[in-house]
BALOBA-1460 file (C-alpha; in Angstrom, 3 decimals):
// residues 292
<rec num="1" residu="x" x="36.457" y="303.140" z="115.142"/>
<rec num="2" residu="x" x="38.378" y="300.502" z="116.895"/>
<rec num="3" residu="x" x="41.005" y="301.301" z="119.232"/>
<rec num="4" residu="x" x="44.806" y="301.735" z="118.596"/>
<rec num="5" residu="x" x="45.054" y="298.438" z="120.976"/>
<rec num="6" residu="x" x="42.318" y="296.746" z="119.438"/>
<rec num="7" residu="x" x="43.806" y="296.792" z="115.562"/>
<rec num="8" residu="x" x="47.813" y="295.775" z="117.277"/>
<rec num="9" residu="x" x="45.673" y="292.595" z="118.211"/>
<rec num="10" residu="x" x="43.746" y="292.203" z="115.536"/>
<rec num="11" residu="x" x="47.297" y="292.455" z="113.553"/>
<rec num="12" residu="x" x="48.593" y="289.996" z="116.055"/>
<rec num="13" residu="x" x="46.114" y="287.755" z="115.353"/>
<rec num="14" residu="x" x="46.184" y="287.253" z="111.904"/>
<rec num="15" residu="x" x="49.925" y="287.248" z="112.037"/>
<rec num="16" residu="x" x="49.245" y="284.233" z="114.214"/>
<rec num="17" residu="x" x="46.424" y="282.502" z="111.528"/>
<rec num="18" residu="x" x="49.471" y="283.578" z="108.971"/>
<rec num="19" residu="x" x="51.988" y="281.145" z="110.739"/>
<rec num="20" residu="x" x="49.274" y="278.412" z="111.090"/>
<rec num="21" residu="x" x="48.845" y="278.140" z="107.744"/>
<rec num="22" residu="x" x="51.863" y="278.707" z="106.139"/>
<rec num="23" residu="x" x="52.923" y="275.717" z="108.698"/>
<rec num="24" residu="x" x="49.807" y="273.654" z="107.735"/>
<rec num="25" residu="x" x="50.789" y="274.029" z="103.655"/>
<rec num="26" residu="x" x="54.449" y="273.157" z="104.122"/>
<rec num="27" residu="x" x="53.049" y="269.731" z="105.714"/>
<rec num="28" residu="x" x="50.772" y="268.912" z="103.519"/>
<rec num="29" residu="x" x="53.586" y="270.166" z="100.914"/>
<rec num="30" residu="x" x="55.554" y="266.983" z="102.380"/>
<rec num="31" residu="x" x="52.875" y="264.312" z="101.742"/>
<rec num="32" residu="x" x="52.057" y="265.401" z="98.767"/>
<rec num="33" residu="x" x="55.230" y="263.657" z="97.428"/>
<rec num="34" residu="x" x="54.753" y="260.442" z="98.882"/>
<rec num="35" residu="x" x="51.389" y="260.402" z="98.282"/>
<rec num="36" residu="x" x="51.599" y="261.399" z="94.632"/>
<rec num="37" residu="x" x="54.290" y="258.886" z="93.719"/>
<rec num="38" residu="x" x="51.894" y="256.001" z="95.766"/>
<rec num="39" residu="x" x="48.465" y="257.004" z="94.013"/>
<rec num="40" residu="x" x="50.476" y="257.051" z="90.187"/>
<rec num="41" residu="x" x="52.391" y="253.827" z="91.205"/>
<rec num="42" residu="x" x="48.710" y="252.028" z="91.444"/>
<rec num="43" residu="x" x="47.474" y="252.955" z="88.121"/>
<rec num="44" residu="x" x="49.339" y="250.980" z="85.971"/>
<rec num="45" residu="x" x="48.598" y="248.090" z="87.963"/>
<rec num="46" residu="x" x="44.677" y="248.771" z="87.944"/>
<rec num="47" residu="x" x="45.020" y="249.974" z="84.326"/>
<rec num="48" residu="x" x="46.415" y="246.227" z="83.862"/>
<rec num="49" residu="x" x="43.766" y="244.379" z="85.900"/>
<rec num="50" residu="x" x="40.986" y="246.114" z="83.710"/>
<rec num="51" residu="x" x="42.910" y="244.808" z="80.732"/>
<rec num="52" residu="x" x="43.302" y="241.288" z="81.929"/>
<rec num="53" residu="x" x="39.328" y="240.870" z="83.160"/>
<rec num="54" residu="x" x="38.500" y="242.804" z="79.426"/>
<rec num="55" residu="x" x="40.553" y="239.800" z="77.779"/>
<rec num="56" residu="x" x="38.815" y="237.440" z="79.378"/>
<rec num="57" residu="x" x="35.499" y="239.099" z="80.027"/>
<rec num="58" residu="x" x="34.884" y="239.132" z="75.926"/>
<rec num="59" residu="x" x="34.704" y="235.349" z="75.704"/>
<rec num="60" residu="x" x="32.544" y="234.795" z="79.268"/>
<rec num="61" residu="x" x="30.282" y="237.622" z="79.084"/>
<rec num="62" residu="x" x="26.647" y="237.053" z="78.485"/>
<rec num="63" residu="x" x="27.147" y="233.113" z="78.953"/>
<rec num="64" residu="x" x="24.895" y="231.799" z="81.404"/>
<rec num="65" residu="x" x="27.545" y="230.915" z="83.989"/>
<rec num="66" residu="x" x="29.175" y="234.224" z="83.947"/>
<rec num="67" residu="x" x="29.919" y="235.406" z="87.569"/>
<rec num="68" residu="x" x="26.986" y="237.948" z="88.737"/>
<rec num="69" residu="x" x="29.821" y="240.904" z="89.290"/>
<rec num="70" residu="x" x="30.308" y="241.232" z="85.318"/>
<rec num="71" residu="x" x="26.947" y="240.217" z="84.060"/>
<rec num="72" residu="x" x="25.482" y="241.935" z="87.421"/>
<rec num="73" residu="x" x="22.176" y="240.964" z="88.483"/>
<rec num="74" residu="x" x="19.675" y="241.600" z="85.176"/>
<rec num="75" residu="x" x="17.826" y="244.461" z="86.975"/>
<rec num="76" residu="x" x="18.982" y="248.195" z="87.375"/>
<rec num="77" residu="x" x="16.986" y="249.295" z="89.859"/>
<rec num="78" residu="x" x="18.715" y="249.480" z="93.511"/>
<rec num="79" residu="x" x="22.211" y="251.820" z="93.010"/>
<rec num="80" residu="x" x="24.531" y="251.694" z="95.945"/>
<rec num="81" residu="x" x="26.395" y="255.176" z="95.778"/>
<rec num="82" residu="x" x="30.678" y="254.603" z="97.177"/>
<rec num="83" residu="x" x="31.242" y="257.911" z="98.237"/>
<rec num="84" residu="x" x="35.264" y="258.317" z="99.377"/>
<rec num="85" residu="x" x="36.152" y="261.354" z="100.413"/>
<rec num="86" residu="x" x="38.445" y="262.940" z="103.323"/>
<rec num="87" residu="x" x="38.683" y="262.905" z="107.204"/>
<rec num="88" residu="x" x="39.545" y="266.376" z="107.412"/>
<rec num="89" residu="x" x="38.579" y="269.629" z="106.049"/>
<rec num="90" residu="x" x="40.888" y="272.826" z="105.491"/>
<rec num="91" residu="x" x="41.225" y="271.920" z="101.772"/>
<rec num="92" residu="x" x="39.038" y="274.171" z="99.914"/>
<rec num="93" residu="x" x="36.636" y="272.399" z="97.409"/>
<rec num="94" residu="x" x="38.410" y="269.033" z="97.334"/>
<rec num="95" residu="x" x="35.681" y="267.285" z="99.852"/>
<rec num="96" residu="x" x="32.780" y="269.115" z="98.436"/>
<rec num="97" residu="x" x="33.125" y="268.631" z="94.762"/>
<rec num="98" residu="x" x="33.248" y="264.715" z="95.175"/>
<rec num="99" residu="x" x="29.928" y="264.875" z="97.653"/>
<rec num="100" residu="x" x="28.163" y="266.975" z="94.578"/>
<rec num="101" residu="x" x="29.278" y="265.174" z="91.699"/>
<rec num="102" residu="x" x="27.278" y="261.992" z="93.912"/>
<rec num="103" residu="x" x="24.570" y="264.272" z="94.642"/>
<rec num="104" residu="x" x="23.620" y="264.915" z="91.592"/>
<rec num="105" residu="x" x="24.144" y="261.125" z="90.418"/>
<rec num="106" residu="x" x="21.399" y="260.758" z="93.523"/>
<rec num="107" residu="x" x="19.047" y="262.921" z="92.209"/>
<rec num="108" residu="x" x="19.315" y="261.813" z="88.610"/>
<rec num="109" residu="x" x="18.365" y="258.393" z="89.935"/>
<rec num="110" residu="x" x="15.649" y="259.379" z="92.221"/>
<rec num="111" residu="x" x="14.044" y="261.263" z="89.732"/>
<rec num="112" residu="x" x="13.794" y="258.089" z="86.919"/>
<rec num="113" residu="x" x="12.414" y="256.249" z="90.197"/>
<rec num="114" residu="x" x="15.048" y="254.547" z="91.070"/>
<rec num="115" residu="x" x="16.037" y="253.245" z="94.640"/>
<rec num="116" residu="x" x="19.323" y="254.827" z="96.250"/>
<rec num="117" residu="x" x="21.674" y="253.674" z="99.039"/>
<rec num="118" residu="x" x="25.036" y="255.304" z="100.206"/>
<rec num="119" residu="x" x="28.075" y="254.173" z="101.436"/>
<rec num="120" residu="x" x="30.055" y="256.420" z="102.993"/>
<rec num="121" residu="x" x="33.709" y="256.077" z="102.982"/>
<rec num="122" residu="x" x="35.220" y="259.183" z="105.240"/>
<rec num="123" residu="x" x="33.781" y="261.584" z="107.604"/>
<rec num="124" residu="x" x="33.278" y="264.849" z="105.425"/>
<rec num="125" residu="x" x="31.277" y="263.248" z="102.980"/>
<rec num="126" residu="x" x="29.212" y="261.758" z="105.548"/>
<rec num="127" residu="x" x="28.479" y="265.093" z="107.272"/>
<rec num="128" residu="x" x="27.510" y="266.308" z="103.939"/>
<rec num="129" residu="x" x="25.679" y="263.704" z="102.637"/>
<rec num="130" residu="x" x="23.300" y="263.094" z="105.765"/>
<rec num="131" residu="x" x="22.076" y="266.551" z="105.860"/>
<rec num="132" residu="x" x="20.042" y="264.975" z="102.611"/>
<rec num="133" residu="x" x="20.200" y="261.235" z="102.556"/>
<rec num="134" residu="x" x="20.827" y="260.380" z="106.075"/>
<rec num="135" residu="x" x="17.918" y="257.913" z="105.790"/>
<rec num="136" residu="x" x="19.633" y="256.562" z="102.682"/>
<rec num="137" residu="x" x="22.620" y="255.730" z="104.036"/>
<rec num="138" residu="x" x="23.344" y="252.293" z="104.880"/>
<rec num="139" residu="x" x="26.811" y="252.639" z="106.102"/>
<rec num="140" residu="x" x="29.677" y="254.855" z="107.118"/>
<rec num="141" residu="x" x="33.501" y="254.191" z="107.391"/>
<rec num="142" residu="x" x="35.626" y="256.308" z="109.586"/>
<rec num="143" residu="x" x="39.183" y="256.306" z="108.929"/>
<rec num="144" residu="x" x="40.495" y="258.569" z="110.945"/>
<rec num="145" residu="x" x="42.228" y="256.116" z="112.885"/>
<rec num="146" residu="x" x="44.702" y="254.911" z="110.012"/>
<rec num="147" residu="x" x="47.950" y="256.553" z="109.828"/>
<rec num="148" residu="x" x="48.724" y="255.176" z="106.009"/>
<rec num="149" residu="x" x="46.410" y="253.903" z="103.318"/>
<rec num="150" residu="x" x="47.027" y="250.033" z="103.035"/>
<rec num="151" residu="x" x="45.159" y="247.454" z="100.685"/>
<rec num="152" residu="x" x="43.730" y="246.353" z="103.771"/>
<rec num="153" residu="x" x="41.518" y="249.333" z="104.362"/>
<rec num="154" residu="x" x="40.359" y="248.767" z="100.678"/>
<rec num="155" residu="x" x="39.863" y="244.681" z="101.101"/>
<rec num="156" residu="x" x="37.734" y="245.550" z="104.096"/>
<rec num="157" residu="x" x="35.805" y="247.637" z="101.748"/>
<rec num="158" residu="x" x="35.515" y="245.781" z="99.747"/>
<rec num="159" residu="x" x="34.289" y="242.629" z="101.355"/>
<rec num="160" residu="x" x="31.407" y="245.163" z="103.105"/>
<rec num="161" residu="x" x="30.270" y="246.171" z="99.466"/>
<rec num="162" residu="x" x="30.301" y="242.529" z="98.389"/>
<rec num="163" residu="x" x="28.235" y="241.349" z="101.305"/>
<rec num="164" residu="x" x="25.616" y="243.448" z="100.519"/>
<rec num="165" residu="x" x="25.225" y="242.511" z="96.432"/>
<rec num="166" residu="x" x="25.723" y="239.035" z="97.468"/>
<rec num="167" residu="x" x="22.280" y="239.606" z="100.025"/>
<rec num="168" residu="x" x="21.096" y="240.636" z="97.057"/>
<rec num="169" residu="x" x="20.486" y="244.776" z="98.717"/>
<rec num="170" residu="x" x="21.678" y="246.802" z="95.273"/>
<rec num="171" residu="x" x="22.059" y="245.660" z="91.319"/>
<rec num="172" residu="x" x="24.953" y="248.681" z="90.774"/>
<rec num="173" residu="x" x="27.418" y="249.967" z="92.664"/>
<rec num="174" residu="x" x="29.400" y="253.446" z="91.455"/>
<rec num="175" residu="x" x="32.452" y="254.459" z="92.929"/>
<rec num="176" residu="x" x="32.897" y="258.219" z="93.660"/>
<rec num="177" residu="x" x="36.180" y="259.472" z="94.592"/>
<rec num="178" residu="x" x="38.679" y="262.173" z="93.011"/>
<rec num="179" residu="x" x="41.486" y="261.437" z="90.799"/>
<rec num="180" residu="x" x="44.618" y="263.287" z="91.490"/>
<rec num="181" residu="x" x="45.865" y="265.419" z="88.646"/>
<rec num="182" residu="x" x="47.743" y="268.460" z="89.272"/>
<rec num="183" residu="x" x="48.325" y="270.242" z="92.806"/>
<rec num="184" residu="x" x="45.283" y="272.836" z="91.393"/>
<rec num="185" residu="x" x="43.457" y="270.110" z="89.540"/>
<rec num="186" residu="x" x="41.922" y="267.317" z="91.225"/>
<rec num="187" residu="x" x="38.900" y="265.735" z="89.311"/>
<rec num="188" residu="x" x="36.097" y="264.021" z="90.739"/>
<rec num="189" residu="x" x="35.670" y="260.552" z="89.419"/>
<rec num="190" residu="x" x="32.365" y="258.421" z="88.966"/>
<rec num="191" residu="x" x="33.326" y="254.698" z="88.470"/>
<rec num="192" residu="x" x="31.054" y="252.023" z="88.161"/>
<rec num="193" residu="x" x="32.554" y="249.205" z="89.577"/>
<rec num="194" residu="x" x="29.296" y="246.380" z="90.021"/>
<rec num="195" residu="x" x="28.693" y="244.633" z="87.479"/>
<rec num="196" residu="x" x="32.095" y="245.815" z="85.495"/>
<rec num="197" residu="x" x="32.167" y="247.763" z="82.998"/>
<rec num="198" residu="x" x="34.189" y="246.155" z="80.381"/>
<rec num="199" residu="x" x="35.880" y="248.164" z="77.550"/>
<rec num="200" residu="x" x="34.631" y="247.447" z="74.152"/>
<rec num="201" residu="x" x="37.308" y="247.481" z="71.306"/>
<rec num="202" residu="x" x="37.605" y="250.119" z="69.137"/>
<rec num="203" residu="x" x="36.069" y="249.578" z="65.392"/>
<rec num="204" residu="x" x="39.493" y="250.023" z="64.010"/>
<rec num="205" residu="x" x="41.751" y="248.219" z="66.616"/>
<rec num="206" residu="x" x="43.947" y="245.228" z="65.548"/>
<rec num="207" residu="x" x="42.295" y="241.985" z="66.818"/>
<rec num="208" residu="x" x="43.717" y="241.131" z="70.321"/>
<rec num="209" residu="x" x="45.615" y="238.025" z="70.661"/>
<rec num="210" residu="x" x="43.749" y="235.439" z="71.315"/>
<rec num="211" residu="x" x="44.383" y="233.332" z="75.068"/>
<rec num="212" residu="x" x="43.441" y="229.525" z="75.989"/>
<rec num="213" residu="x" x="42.890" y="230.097" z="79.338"/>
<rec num="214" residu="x" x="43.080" y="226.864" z="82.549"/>
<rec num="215" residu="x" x="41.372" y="226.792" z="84.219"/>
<rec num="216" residu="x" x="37.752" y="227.619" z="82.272"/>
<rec num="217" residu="x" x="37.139" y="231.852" z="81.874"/>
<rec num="218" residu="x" x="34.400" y="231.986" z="84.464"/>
<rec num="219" residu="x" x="36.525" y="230.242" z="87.538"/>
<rec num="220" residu="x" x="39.441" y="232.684" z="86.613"/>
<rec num="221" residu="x" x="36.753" y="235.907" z="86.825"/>
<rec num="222" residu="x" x="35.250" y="234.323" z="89.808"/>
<rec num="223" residu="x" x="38.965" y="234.955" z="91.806"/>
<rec num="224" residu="x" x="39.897" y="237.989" z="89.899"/>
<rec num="225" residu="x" x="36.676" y="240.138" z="90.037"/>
<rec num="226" residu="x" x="36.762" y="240.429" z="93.763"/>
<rec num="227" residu="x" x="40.096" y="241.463" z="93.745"/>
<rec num="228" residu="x" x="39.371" y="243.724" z="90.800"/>
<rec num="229" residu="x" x="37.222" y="245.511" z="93.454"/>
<rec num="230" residu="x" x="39.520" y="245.588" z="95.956"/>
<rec num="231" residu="x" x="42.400" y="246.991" z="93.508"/>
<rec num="232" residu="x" x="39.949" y="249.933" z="92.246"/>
<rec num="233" residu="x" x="38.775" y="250.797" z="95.466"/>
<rec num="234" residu="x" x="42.817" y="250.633" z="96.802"/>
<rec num="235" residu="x" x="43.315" y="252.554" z="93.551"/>
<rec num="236" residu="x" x="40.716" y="255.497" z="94.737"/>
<rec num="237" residu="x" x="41.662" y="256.053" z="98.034"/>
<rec num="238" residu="x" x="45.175" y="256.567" z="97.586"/>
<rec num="239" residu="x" x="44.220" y="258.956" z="94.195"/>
<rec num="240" residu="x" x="42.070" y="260.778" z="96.828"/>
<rec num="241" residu="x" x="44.580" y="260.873" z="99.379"/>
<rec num="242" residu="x" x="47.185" y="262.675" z="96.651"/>
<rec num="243" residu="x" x="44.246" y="264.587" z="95.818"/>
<rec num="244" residu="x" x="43.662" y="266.247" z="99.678"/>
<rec num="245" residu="x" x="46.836" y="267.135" z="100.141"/>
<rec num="246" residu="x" x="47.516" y="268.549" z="96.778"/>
<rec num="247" residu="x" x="43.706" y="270.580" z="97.133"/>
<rec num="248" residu="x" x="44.999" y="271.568" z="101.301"/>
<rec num="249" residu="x" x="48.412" y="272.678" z="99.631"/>
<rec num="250" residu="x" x="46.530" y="274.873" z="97.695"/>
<rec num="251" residu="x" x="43.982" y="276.009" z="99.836"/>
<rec num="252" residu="x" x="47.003" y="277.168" z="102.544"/>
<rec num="253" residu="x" x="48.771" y="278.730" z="100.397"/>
<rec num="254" residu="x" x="46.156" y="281.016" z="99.057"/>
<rec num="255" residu="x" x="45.099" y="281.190" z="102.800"/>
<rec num="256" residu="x" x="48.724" y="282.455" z="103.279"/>
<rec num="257" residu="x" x="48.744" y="285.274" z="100.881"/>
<rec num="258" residu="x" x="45.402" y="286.165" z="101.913"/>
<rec num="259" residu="x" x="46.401" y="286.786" z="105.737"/>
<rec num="260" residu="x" x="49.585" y="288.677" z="104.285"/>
<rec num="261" residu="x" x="46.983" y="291.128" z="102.346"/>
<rec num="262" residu="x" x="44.808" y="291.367" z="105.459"/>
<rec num="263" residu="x" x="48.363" y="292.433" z="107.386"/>
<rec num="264" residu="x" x="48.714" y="294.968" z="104.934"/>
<rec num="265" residu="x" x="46.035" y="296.527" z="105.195"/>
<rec num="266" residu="x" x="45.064" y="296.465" z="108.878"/>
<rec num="267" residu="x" x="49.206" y="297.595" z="109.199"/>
<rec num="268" residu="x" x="48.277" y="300.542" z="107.031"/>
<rec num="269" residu="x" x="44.807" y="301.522" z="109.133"/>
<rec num="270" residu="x" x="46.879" y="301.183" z="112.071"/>
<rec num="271" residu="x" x="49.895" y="303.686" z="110.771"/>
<rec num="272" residu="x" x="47.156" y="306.476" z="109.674"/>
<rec num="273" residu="x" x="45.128" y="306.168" z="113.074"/>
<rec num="274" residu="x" x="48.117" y="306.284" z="115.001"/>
<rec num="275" residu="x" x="49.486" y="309.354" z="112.904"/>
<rec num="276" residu="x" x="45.994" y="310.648" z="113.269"/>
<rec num="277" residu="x" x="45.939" y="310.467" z="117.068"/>
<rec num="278" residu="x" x="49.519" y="311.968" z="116.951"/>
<rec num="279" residu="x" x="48.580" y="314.837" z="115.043"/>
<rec num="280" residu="x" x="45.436" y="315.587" z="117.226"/>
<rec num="281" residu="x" x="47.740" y="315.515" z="120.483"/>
<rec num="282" residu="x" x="50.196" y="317.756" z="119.130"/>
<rec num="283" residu="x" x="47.067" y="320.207" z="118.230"/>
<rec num="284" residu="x" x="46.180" y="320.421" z="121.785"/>
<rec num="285" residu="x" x="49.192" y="320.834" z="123.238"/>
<rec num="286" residu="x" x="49.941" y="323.768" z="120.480"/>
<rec num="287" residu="x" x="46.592" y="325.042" z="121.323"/>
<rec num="288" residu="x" x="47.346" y="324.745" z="124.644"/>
<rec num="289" residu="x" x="50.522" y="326.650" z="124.579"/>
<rec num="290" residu="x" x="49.039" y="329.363" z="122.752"/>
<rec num="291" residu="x" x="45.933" y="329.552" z="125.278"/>
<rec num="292" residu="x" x="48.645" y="330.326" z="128.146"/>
């Protein structure tokens, strides 16, 4: 059995892992606002951009000079994987769920014999991901280094992914990432993003208003689908960034309550061993007493 001084550290300790995270959920408490209110401010605007290319996507798809990012390339057989996920850990399942949900896309490929690349956006996923695909992975993007999401990071993104289709290294690209929806419910997202999927309308929709559009449909998509990219990409990042804090809130707080249980109880151990010892000195001295 451990010593009396032995459990007043152990209870010292844990008092100390107790203040560490109750400081480390009260932070991420404070982002969480600001990055909430930034990561549902972009979805209207995405929602829109979807809506716009849809409009005009339904008269230039499947014409022969429709740009290669909605008609894609004709083949399906290289997949580039976008895996975002966080810098950091401490946020229970938030990093992991997004790495399996893309893991199992993987597979699922792999196994109908198709080719697989990864792009890894965030150094969590990329410690994951390597242990498995390292020789898949074609690149990795730290961000460590930026102090606020910007559409900058997501441009540069972006640009890298386009790059590569444009070299002609991958026919579809799928965006993984987790959408923010609750501080306890964060949802990990696949997207396909190259070539676009475009909404079909439903059987018993009213017939969209119909646009003449200058200049022609195709030189319109050929300016707006790289954007498109960017936006969606912009639009996943900051959901994910809402979504760490909200899953590190979490995580804290439970590792809070879980430190004030393990107080309890190592308190209560203490209190008996010490009345224990107390009670076996008071013996001896008794016995003592009597002896003489």
């Amino acid at each position: 059995m451990a010593s009396l001084k032995d459990m007043r550290v152990r209870i010292a300790s844990t008092k100390a892992t107790q203040k560490i995270t109750k400081a480390m959920q009260m932070v991420a408490a404070s982002k969480l606002r600001r990055a909430q209110n930034a990561a549902e401010a972009a979805r209207p605007y995405a929602t829109k951009m979807d809506a716009v290319i849809s409009n005009i996507a339904a008269a230039a798809n499947g014409t022969p000079g429709a740009p290669a990012l909605l008609a894609g390339t004709g083949n399906d057989q290289v997949h580039l994987l976008l895996v975002c996920t966080g810098e950091r850990g401490l946020s229970g399942a938030f990093n992991s769920a997004i790495v399996r949900l893309a893991r199992e896309r993987a597979n699922a490929l792999l196994a109908q014999g198709k080719e697989v690349k990864l792009f890894c956006v965030g150094r969590k996923g990329y410690e994951q991901l390597r242990r498995t695909f390292e020789k898949r992975i074609v690149e990795h993007l730290d961000l460590r280094s930026v102090r606020q999401i910007g559409f900058a990071n997501a441009e540069d993104i972006a640009n890298k992914v386009l790059a590569r289709f444009e070299a002609g290294e991958f026919d579809v690209c799928t965006l993984f990432y987790s959408r923010f929806q609750s501080v306890i419910a964060q949802i990990p997202t696949a997207q396909q993003i190259i070539p676009l999927e475009v909404a079909e309308p439903a059987a018993n929709a009213a017939p969209s208003t119909s646009y003449e559009y200058e200049p022609e449909e195709d030189q319109i998509l050929g300016s707006l689908l790289p954007r498109n990219l960017a936006v969606q990409i912009f639009r996943a990042l900051l959901e994910n960034n809402a979504s760490f804090y909200g899953a590190q809130m979490s995580a804290m707080d439970s590792a809070t309550r879980n430190a004030g249980e393990m107080i309890r109880k190592q308190t209560l151990i203490y209190n008996r061993t010490r009345q224990a010892q107390i009670t076996k000195e008071l013996i001896e001295i008794i016995s003592g007493a009597e002896a003489v």
